[in-house]
Phi, psi and omega in degrees: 000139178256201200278334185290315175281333168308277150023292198272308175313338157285327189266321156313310152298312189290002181256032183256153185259166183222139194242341200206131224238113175285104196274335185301352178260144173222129170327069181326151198280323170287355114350281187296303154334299178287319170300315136358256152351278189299351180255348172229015165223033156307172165289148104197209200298139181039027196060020167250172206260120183257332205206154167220169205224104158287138190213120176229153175226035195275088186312347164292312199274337179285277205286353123303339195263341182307273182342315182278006172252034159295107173157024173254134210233170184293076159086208183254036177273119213222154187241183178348329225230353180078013188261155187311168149276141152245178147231183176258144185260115217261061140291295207306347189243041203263177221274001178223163171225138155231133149298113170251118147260185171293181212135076169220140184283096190291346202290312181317134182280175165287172212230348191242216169274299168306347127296337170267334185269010192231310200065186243251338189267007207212197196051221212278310169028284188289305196303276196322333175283305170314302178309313188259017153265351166283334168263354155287322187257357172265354186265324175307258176336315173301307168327299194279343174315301190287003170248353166127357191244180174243151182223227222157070198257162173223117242206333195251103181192184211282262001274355135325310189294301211299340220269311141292349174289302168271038206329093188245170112294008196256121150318161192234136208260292186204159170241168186206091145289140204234170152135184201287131167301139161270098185322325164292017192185145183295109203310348169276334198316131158288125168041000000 
């Protein structure tokens, strides 16, 4: 195979999300290094930094932000009481968990109209912010895809909980669990 298809057959893989974590593997550190890197020396506007990136593999603290990822839901499925069914959502529970949080540097001035007629929390800002965490978590995914692993976002969770669990104040943008898939279950199956 050559390498443009190899490429392709990776990148392709890597937009599939993984629900289920072979955990008995543990993550090599030059690995983590590397995955490291790529989620925090990405593009974005003028290089500068909208996020910083927590990164754990403290199987308590993983499995505590998992609980707090209760709300995500079956469909349109309701229970007795008209309230949605949810579940927890176990991307989060991959053999690494990484955290984006806010991270935006006030001492830099604004740079547009629209940050300045907005100021450094509002305007053009948000949107550069939203990009670059998007391109962070796609450099993030592709990477471990092209190093052997599968991953995994989440967007939905507690963020009180999450926030203490990791004891940050910073909003938290998204998590990501990275680590090995269990080759015995369908990478959708939960836990």
């Amino acid at each position: 195979m050559g390498f443009n298809r190899f490429l392709e057959r990776t990148i392709a893989k890597s937009q599939q999300c993984n629900r289920n974590w072979d955990l008995s593997k543990q993550i090599p550190e030059d690995d983590l290094k590397t995955m490291e890197q790529a989620v925090t020396q990405c593009s974005s506007k003028q290089n500068r930094v909208f996020y910083k990136v927590l990164h754990t593999q403290d199987r308590e603290k993983i499995e505590a932000i998992h609980d707090a990822t209760d709300g995500f839901t079956y469909g349109l499925q309701k229970d007795e009481d008209d309230n949605y069914l949810t579940t927890t959502n176990p991307q989060v529970l991959g053999n690494s968990l990484f955290v984006l949080a806010k991270d935006r540097d006030k001492s830099l001035s604004a740079r547009t109209s629209e940050e300045n007629d907005g100021g450094i929390e509002d305007g053009k800002i948000q949107t550069d912010e939203d990009r670059a965490i998007g391109i962070a978590a796609g450099y993030l995914t592709l990477t471990a895809q092209l190093l052997g692993y599968q991953s995994g976002c989440c967007q939905c969770f507690d963020e009180p909980k999450v926030k203490e669990v990791l004891g940050i104040d910073d909003e938290i943008f998204l998590l990501m669990g990275v680590g090995y898939g269990d080759k015995k279950r369908n990478r959708r199956e939960k836990k």
